[in-house]
FILONU-566754 format. One record per residue (C-alpha): x, y, z. Coordinates in steps of 0.5 Angstrom, whole numbers, plus 500, padded with zeros to 3 digits. Layout:
N
+------+-------+-----+
! east ! north !  up !
+------+-------+-----+
!    X !     Y !   Z !
...
+------+-------+-----+
This chain:
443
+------+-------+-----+
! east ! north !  up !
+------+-------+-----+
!  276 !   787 ! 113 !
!  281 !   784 ! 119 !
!  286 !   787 ! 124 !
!  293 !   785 ! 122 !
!  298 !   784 ! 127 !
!  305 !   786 ! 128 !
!  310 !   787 ! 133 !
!  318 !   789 ! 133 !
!  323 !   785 ! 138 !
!  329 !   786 ! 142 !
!  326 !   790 ! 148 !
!  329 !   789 ! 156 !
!  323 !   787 ! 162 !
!  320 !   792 ! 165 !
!  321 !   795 ! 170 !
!  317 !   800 ! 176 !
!  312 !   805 ! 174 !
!  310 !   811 ! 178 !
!  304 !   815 ! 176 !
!  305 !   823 ! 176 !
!  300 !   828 ! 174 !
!  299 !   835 ! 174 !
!  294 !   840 ! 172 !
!  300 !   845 ! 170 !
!  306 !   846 ! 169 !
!  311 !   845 ! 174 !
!  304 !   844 ! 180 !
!  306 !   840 ! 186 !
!  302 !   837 ! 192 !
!  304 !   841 ! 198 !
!  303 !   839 ! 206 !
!  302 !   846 ! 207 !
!  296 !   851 ! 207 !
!  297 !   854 ! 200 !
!  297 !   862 ! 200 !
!  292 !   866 ! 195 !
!  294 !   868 ! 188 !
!  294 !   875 ! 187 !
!  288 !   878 ! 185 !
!  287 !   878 ! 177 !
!  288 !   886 ! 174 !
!  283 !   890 ! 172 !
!  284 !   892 ! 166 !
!  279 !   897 ! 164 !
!  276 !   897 ! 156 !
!  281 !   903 ! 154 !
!  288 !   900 ! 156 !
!  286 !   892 ! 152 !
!  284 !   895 ! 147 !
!  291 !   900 ! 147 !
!  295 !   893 ! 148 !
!  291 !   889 ! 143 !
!  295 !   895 ! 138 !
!  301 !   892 ! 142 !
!  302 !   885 ! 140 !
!  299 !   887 ! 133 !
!  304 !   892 ! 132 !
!  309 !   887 ! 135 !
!  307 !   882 ! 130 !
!  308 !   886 ! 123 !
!  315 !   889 ! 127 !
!  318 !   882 ! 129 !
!  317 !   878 ! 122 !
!  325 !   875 ! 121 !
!  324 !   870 ! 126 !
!  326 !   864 ! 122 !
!  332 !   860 ! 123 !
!  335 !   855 ! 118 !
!  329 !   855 ! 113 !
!  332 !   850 ! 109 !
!  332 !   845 ! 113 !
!  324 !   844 ! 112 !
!  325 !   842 ! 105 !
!  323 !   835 ! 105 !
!  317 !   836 ! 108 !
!  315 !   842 ! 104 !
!  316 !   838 ! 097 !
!  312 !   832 ! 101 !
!  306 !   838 ! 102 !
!  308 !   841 ! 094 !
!  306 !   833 ! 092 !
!  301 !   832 ! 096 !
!  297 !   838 ! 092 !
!  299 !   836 ! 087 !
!  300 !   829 ! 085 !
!  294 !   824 ! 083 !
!  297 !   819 ! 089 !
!  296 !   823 ! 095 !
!  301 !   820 ! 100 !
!  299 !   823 ! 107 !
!  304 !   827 ! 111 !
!  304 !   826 ! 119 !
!  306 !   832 ! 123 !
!  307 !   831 ! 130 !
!  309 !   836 ! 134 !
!  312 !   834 ! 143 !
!  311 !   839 ! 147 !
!  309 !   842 ! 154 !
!  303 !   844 ! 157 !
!  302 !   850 ! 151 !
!  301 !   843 ! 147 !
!  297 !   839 ! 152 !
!  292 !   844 ! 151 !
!  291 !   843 ! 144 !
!  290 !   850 ! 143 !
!  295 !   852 ! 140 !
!  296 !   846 ! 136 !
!  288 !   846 ! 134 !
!  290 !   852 ! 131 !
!  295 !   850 ! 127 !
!  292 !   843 ! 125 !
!  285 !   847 ! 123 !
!  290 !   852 ! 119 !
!  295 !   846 ! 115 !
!  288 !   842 ! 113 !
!  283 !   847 ! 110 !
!  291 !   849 ! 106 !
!  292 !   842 ! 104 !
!  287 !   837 ! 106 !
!  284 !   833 ! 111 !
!  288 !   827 ! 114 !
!  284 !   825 ! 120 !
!  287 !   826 ! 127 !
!  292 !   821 ! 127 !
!  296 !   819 ! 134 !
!  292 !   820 ! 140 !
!  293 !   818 ! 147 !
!  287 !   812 ! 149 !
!  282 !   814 ! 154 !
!  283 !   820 ! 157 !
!  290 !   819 ! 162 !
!  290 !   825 ! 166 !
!  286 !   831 ! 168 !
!  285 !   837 ! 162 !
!  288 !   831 ! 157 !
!  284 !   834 ! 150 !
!  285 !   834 ! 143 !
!  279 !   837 ! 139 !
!  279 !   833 ! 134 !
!  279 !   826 ! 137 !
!  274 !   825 ! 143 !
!  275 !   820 ! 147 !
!  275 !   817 ! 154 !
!  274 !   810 ! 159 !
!  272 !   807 ! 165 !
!  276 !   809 ! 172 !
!  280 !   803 ! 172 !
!  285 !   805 ! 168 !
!  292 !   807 ! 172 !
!  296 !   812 ! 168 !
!  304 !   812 ! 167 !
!  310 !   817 ! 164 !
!  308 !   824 ! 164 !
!  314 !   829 ! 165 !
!  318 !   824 ! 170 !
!  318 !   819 ! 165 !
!  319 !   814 ! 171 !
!  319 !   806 ! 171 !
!  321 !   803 ! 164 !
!  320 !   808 ! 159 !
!  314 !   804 ! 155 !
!  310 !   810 ! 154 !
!  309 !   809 ! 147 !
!  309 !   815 ! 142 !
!  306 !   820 ! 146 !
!  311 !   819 ! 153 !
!  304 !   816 ! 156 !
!  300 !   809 ! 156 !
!  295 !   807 ! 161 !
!  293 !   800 ! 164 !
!  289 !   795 ! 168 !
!  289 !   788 ! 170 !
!  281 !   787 ! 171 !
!  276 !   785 ! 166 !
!  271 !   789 ! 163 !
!  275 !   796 ! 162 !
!  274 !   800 ! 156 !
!  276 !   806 ! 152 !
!  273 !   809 ! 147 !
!  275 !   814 ! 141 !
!  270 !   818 ! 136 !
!  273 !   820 ! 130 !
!  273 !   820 ! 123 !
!  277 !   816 ! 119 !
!  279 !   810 ! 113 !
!  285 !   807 ! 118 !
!  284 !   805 ! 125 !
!  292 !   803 ! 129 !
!  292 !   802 ! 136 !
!  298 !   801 ! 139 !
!  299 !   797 ! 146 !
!  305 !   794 ! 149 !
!  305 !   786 ! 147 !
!  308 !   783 ! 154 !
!  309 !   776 ! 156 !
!  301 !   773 ! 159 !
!  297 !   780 ! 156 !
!  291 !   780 ! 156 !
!  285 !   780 ! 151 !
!  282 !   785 ! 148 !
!  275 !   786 ! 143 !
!  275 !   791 ! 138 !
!  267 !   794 ! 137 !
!  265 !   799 ! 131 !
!  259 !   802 ! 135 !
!  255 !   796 ! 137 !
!  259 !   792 ! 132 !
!  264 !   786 ! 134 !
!  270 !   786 ! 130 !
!  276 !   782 ! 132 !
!  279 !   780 ! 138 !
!  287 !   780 ! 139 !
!  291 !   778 ! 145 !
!  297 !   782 ! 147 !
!  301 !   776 ! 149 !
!  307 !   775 ! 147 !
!  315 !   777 ! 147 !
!  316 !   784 ! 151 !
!  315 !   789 ! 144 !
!  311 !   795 ! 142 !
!  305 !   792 ! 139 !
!  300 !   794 ! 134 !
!  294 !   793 ! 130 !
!  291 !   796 ! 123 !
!  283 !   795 ! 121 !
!  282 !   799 ! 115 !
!  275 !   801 ! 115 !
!  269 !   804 ! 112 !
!  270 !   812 ! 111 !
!  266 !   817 ! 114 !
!  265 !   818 ! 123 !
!  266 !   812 ! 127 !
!  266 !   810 ! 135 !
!  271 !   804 ! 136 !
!  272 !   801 ! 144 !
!  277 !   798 ! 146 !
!  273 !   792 ! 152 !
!  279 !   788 ! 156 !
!  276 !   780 ! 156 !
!  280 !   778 ! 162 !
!  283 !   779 ! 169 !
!  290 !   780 ! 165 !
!  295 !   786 ! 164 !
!  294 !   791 ! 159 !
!  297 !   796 ! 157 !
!  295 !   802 ! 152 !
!  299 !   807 ! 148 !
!  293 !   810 ! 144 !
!  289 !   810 ! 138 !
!  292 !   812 ! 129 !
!  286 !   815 ! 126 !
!  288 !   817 ! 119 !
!  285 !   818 ! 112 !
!  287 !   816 ! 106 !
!  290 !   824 ! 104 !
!  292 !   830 ! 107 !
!  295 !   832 ! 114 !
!  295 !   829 ! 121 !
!  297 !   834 ! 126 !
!  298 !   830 ! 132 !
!  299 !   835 ! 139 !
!  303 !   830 ! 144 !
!  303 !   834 ! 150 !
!  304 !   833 ! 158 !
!  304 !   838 ! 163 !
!  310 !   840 ! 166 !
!  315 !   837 ! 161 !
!  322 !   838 ! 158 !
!  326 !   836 ! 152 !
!  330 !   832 ! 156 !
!  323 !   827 ! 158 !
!  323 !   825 ! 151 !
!  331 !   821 ! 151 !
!  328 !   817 ! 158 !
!  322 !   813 ! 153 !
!  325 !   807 ! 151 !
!  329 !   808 ! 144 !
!  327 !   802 ! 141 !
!  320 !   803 ! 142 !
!  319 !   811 ! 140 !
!  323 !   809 ! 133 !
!  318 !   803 ! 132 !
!  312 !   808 ! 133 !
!  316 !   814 ! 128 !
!  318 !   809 ! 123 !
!  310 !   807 ! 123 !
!  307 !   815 ! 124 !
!  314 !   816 ! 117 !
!  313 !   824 ! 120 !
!  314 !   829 ! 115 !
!  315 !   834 ! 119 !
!  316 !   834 ! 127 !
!  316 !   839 ! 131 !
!  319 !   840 ! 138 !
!  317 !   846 ! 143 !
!  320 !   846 ! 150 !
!  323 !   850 ! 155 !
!  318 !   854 ! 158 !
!  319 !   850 ! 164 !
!  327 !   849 ! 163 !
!  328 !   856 ! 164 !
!  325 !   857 ! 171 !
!  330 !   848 ! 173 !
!  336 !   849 ! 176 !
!  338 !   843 ! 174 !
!  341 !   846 ! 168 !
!  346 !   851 ! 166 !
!  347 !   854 ! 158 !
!  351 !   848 ! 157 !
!  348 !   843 ! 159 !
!  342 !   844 ! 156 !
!  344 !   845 ! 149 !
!  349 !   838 ! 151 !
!  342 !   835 ! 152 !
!  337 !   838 ! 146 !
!  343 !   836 ! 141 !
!  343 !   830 ! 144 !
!  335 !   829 ! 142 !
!  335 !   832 ! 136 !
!  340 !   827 ! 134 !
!  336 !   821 ! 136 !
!  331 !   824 ! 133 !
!  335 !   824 ! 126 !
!  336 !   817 ! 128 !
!  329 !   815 ! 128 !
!  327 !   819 ! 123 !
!  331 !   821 ! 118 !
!  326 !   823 ! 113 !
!  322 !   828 ! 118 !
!  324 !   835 ! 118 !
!  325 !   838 ! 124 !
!  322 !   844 ! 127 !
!  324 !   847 ! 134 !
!  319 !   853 ! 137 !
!  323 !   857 ! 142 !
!  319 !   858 ! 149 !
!  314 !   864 ! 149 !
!  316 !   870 ! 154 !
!  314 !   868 ! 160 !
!  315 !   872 ! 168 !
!  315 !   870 ! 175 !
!  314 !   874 ! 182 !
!  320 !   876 ! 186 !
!  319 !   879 ! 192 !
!  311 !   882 ! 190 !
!  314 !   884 ! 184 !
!  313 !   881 ! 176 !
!  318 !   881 ! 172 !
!  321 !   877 ! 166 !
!  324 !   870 ! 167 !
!  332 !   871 ! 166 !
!  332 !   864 ! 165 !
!  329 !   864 ! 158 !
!  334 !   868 ! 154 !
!  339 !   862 ! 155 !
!  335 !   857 ! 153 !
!  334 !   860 ! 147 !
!  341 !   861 ! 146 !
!  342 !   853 ! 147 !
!  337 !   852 ! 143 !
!  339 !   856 ! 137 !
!  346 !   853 ! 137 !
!  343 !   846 ! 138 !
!  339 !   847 ! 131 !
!  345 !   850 ! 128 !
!  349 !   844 ! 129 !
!  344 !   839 ! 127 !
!  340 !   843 ! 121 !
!  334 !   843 ! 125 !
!  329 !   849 ! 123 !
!  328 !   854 ! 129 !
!  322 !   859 ! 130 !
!  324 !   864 ! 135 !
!  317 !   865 ! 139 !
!  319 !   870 ! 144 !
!  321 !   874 ! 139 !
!  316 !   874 ! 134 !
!  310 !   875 ! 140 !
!  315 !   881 ! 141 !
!  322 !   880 ! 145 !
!  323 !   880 ! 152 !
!  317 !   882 ! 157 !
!  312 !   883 ! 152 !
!  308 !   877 ! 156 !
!  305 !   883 ! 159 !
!  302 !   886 ! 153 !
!  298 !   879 ! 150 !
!  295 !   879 ! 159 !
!  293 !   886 ! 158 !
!  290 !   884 ! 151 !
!  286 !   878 ! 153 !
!  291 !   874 ! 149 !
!  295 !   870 ! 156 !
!  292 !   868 ! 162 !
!  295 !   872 ! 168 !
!  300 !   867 ! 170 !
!  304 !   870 ! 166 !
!  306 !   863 ! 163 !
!  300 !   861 ! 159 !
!  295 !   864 ! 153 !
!  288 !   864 ! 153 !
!  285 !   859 ! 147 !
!  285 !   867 ! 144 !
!  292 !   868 ! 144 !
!  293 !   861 ! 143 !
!  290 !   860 ! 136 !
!  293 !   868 ! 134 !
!  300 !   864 ! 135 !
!  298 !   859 ! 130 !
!  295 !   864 ! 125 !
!  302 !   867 ! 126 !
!  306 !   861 ! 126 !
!  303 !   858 ! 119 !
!  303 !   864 ! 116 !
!  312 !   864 ! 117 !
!  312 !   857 ! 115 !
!  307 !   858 ! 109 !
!  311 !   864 ! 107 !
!  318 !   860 ! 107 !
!  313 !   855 ! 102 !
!  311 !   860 ! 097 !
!  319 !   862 ! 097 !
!  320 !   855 ! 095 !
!  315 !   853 ! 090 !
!  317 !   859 ! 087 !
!  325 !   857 ! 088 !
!  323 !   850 ! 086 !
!  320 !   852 ! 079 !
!  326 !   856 ! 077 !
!  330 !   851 ! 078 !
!  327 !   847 ! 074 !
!  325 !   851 ! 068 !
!  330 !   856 ! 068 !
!  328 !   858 ! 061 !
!  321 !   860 ! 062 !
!  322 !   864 ! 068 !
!  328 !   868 ! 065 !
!  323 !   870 ! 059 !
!  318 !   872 ! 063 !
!  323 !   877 ! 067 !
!  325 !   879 ! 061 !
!  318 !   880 ! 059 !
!  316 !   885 ! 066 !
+------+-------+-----+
């Protein structure tokens, strides 16, 4: 068993970096004494038990939601041969978002869901340490020592090396660690390869298995150990007083589904188009996605940088640098959730999410990309207010409860997976029109 090293070329010299971490989406540090958030409501048992009717009523009604289904073709044929085929190619699912993904709820829900239907993949891509405060994955438990600076985030400031995830982490000192429990038959980690990086050692539990050095010509950096199957804990050790910069671990295994959640707090699609594009294509061509998920604009709506036009110009633009970097990939737009804001004491609906949807559905349309329309589906405009009632959405009107989210993700494989079925049976016909016209002619 050995580590094999390898980097891509081409890169510019980095250049400043700004930290920036948030809890939620769209927190900022004030000087002045914050006012007190409004009570909570009191919901009596009679009125969540009225709205859980609500949202279930919302879910059977608000069921044509799919746009552009076709667009997920590839993916499903990869997902048909994964179950069906004796050598099992892995298929990755990555899915970027906003604090809805950060959470890792709502994805858990869904990464839950995908593996116990096709199979376990292991946890794929996740984030080395644990770079900002609420970072989680449940598959993937991880964290470090307290001398690691954290980059990227929403502002994506400094040089755009932020890896796949849009976040890397850092330090200069020796003796620095970070650690990832997981289970797996392939471990990769991903750091900047730079001109005087420093050394890191590689432990399997106690076990010592390789030193490598990030020294070398500006470049995403890699290296891959193939390793026992079963549960692991792999650290990373810095070995001297030189940088270091780490973008994460790849747990995989040999078959099934990775369903790798590349959240941050406070997000926008437009975070994506400031990581460094050489270094996001290398990193997608390594991952070979069959499926990438996008979910945004729940903090665009409230931005008023953007306009309807602009936004779609924006999300037209990403989508198209995607198709570029993984031309494979099939591409899934979740549309924003509904979500409300306070006017002068009063909670109303957010009018900015009506154009945001509108941008991205034209986007979609334009570029072939599959869309799911998730205000929609939870029930249309102000039904936000039915999913606080029922205990399925916090009360800031903006984000689910871990119970809202994962009836989210129930919600969302069960339309995906109704387009599957619709396309195994399409794709059976096609290939053996003979047998099914005869078996019509036989009902």
């Amino acid at each position: 068993m050995r580590l094999w090293p390898g980097v891509v070329t081409g890169m510019v010299a980095a250049g400043t970096l700004l930290l920036l971490v948030t809890p939620f989406e769209g927190a900022t540090k004030k000087k002045t004494t914050r006012r007190a958030a409004p009570p909570s409501p009191k919901i009596s048992p009679a009125v969540r038990a009225a709205s859980l009717r609500k949202v279930e009523d919302y879910l059977e009604e608000s069921t044509r939601t799919f746009a552009q289904p076709g667009a997920l073709v590839p993916v499903f044929e990869q997902l048909l041969r994964l179950g069906s085929e004796p050598n099992k190619t892995p298929v990755h699912i990555l899915h970027f978002g906003d604090s809805h993904t950060a959470a890792d709820d709502w994805t858990g829900g869904l990464r839950d869901l995908f593996k116990e239907r096709f199979g376990d993949g292991g946890s794929g891509f996740s984030l080395a340490g644990h770079p900002f405060l609420g970072y989680r994955r449940f598959d993937a438990r991880g964290g470090g020592t307290s001398g690691w600076q954290s980059q990227g985030f929403r502002s994506a400031a400094g040089d755009g090396y932020f890896g796949l995830g849009g976040v890397s982490i850092s330090t200069e000192r020796a003796g620095e660690s970070v650690y990832i429990d997981s289970e797996c038959d392939f471990l990769e980690i991903e750091y900047l390869q730079q001109p005087g990086g420093g050394e890191l050692a590689l432990y399997d539990s106690d076990q010592r298995l390789e030193d490598f050095s990030t020294d070398g010509e500006l470049a995403p950096g890699f290296v891959r150990y193939q390793t026992p199957p079963g549960p692991h804990r792999f650290t990373l050790r810095t070995l001297s007083s030189r940088p270091v910069r780490l973008f994460g671990w790849v747990a995989d295994k040999s078959a099934g589904v990775t369903y790798e959640a590349l959240g941050i707090n406070g997000a926008e699609a437009s975070v994506m188009l400031r990581w460094d594009e050489n270094m996001l294509a290398t990193y997608l061509q390594r991952r070979s996605p069959g499926l990438i998920v996008l979910a945004y604009g729940t903090n665009e709506a409230s931005d008023p940088n953007w306009n309807s036009e602009s936004y779609q110009a924006m999300f037209s633009a990403l989508l198209q640098r995607l198709r570029r970097e993984a031309p494979a990939a099939s591409i899934l737009v979740l549309g924003p959730t509904d979500r409300w804001y306070r006017y002068r004491g009063v909670l109303r609906p957010l009018p900015g999410i009506d154009y945001i949807i509108a941008a991205q559905q034209d986007a979609c349309r334009e570029n072939a990309c599959a869309y799911w329309n998730t205000r929609e589906r939870m029930g249309g405009k102000g039904s936000m207010r039915a999913w606080v009632s029922a205990g399925l959405g916090q009360i800031d009107y903006v984000h689910f409860t871990s119970a809202g989210y994962r009836r989210l993700a129930a919600v969302l494989f069960g339309d995906i997976l109704q387009q599957y079925q619709t396309y195994k049976k399409t794709r059976l016909e096609i290939a053996d029109p003979v047998s099914h016209g005869q078996a019509h002619q036989d009902r």
